[in-house]
C-alpha positions in Angstrom: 0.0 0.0 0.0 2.2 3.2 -1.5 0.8 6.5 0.2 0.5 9.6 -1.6 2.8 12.2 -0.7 0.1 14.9 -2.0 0.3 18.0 0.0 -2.7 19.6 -1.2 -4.9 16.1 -1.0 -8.8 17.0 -1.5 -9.9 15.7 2.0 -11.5 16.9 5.1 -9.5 15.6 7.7 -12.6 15.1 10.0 -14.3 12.9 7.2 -11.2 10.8 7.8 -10.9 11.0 11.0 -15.0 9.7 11.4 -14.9 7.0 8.7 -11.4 6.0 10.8 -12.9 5.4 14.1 -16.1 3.5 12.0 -13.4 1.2 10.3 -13.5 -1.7 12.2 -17.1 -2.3 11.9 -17.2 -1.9 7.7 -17.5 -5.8 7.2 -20.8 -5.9 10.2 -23.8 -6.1 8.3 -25.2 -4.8 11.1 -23.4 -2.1 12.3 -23.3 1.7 10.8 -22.6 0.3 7.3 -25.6 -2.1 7.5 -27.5 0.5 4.6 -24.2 0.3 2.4 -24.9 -3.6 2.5 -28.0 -3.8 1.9 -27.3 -1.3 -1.6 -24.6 -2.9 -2.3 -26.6 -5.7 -4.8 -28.7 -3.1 -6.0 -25.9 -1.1 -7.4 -23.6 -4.0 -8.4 -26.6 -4.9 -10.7 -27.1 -1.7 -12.0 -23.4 -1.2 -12.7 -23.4 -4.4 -14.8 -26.5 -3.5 -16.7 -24.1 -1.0 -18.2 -20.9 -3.3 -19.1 -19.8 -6.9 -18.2 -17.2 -6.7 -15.5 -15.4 -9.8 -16.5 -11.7 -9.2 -17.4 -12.2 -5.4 -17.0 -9.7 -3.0 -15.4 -12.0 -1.1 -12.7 -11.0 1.9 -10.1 -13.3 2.3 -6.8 -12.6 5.6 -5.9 -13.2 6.1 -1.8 -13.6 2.8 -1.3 -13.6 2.6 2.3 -13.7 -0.8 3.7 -13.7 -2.4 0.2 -17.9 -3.4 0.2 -17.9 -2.9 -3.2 -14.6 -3.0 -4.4 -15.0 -6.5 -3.6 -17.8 -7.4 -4.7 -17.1 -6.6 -8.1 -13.5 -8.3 -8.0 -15.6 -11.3 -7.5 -17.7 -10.6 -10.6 -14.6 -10.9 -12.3 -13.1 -7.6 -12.3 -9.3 -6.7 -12.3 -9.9 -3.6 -9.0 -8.2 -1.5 -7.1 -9.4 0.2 -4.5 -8.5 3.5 -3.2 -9.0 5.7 -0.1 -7.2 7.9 2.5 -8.3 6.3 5.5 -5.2 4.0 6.3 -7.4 2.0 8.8 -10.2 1.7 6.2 -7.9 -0.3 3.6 -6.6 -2.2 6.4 -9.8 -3.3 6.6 -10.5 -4.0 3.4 -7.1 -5.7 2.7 -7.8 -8.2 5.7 -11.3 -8.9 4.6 -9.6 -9.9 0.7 -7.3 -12.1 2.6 -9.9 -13.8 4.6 -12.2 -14.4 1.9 -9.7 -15.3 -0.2 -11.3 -12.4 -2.9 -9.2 -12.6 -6.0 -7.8 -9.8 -8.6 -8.7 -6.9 -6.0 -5.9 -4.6 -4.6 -5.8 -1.0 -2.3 -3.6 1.7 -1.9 -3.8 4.5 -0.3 -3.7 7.4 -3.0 -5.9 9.9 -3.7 -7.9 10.5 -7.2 -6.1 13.6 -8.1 -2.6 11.8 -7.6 -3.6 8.7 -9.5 -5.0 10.2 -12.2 -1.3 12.1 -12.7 0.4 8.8 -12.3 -2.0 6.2 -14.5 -4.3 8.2 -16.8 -6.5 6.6 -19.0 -5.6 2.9 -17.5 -8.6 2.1 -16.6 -12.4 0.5 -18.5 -14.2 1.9 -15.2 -14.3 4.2 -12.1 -16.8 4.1 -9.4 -17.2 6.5 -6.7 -19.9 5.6 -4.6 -21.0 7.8 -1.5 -17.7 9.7 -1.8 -18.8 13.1 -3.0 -20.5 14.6 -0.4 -17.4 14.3 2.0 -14.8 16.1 -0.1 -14.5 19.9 -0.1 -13.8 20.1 -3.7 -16.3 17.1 -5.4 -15.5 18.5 -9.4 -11.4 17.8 -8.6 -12.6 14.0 -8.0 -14.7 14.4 -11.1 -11.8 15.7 -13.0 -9.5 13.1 -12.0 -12.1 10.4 -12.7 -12.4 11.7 -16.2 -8.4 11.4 -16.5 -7.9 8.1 -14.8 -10.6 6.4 -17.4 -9.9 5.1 -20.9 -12.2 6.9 -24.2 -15.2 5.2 -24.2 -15.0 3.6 -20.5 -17.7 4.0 -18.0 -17.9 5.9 -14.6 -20.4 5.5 -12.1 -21.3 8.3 -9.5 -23.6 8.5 -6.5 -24.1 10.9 -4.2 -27.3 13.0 -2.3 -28.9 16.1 -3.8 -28.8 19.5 -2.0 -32.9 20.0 -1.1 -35.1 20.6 1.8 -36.4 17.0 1.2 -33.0 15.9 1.3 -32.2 17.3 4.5 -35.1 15.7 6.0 -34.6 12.2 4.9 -30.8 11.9 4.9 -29.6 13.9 7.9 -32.8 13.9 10.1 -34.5 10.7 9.0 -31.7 8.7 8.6 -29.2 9.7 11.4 -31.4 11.1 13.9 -34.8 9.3 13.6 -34.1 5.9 11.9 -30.7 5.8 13.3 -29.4 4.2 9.8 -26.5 6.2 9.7 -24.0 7.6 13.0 -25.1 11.3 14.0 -23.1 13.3 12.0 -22.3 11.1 8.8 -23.6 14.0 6.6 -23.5 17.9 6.1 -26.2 19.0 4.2 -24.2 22.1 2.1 -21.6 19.5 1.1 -24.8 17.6 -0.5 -24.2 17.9 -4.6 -27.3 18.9 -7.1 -27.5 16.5 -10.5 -27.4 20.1 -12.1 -23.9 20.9 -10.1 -22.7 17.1 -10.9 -24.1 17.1 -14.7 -21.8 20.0 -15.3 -18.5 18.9 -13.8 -19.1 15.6 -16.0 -20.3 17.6 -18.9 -16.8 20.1 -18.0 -14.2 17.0 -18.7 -15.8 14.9 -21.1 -17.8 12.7 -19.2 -21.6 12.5 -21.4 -24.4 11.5 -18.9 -26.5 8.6 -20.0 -28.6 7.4 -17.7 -29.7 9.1 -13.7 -31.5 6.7 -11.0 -32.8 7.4 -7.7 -32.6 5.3 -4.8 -34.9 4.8 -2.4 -35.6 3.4 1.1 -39.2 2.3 3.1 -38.0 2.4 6.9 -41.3 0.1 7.5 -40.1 -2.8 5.4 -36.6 -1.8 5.4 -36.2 -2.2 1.8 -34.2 -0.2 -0.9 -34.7 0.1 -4.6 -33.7 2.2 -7.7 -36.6 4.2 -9.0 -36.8 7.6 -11.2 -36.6 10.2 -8.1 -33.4 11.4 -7.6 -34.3 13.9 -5.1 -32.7 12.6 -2.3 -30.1 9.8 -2.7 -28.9 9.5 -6.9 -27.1 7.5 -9.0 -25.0 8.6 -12.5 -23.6 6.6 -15.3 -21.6 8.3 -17.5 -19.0 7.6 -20.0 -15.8 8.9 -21.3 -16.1 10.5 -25.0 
């Protein structure tokens, strides 16, 4: 695991510092990261509905403690995983090892520094849940752009910047529902589609297809629908 010697590394040391102290409890179904499991299918699925991931060179960008990273590795991707939590990758190093998950690396590196060392290497980039804990989201958009190859696909989500979306992801889910630690979330780091349409449309990334995702607290089930007013899903691709 090489770390980046970035001095100017787009990260909020207190989103480190939170997902950090979390870190030993990624792999816990149900722990904090139970709603990141129970997605986890639903945006595997919708990932391959765009490309087959068999054989394909694919970059999880803030991959924490490797839920999907290695979930696609055993779908038959070539991936590595990257984040700036050192005791996240840990994590999700140790979890590979146990399960015995092939073709699946980490390092810790950010986007930005990759994307300068290895650009256009790879058929696709996910960032999943990442956005909305940087203080400069377009930079990872940007680097995304430059770390995938003409043609490749990459896969954003994120939650939109609305009263509704205040309600349901910050009150409702870390307050109310208790889905998510107090605190997970601050609402003016949310990012609009319009905001996230135009850093992809700024570097070459052509949006085809926006989902919502959606969650019923009484049956505890998520599913992708058409409202993206809350919690929202992109797939884009490199022109």
């Amino acid at each position: 695991m090489n770390a980046t010697t970035d001095t100017t590394i787009n990260a909020d040391p207190a989103e480190l510092a939170k997902f950090s102290d979390l870190a030993h409890r990624w792999w816990d179904p149900d722990s904090e990261f139970r709603p990141l499991h129970q997605i986890n299918p639903l945006r595997l699925d919708w990932i391959q509905s765009y490309l087959s991931l068999a054989g394909k060179r694919v970059l999880d960008v803030g991959c924490g403690g490797g839920i999907l990273a290695d979930s696609m590795a055993r779908a038959g991707a070539q991936v590595l995983g990257i984040d700036l939590s050192t005791k996240a990758l840990k994590v999700a190093q140790l979890h590979a090892l146990e399960a015995g998950t092939p073709d699946v690396q980490y390092r810790e590196v950010s986007a930005e520094a990759l994307a300068a060392e290895q650009p256009g290497s790879y058929d696709a980039i996910t960032c999943m849940e990442m956005l909305e804990h940087v203080p400069n989201p377009a930079s990872v958009v940007t680097a995304c752009s430059a770390l995938v190859k003409p043609g490749g696909w990459v896969f954003f989500s994120t939650i939109n910047r609305n009263p509704k979306s205040f309600v349901f992801a910050i009150v409702g889910a870390e307050y109310i529902l208790n889905l998510l630690p107090k605190g997970t979330h601050e609402y003016m780091k949310f990012v609009r589609p319009s905001e996230l349409a135009a850093y992809c449309r700024g570097v070459g990334l052509e949006l085809m297809a926006a989902r919502g995702m959606e969650y019923n607290p009484l049956t505890r089930r998520y599913w992708m629908s058409s409202d993206t007013s809350v919690n929202y899903l992109f797939a884009t691709q490199r022109s």
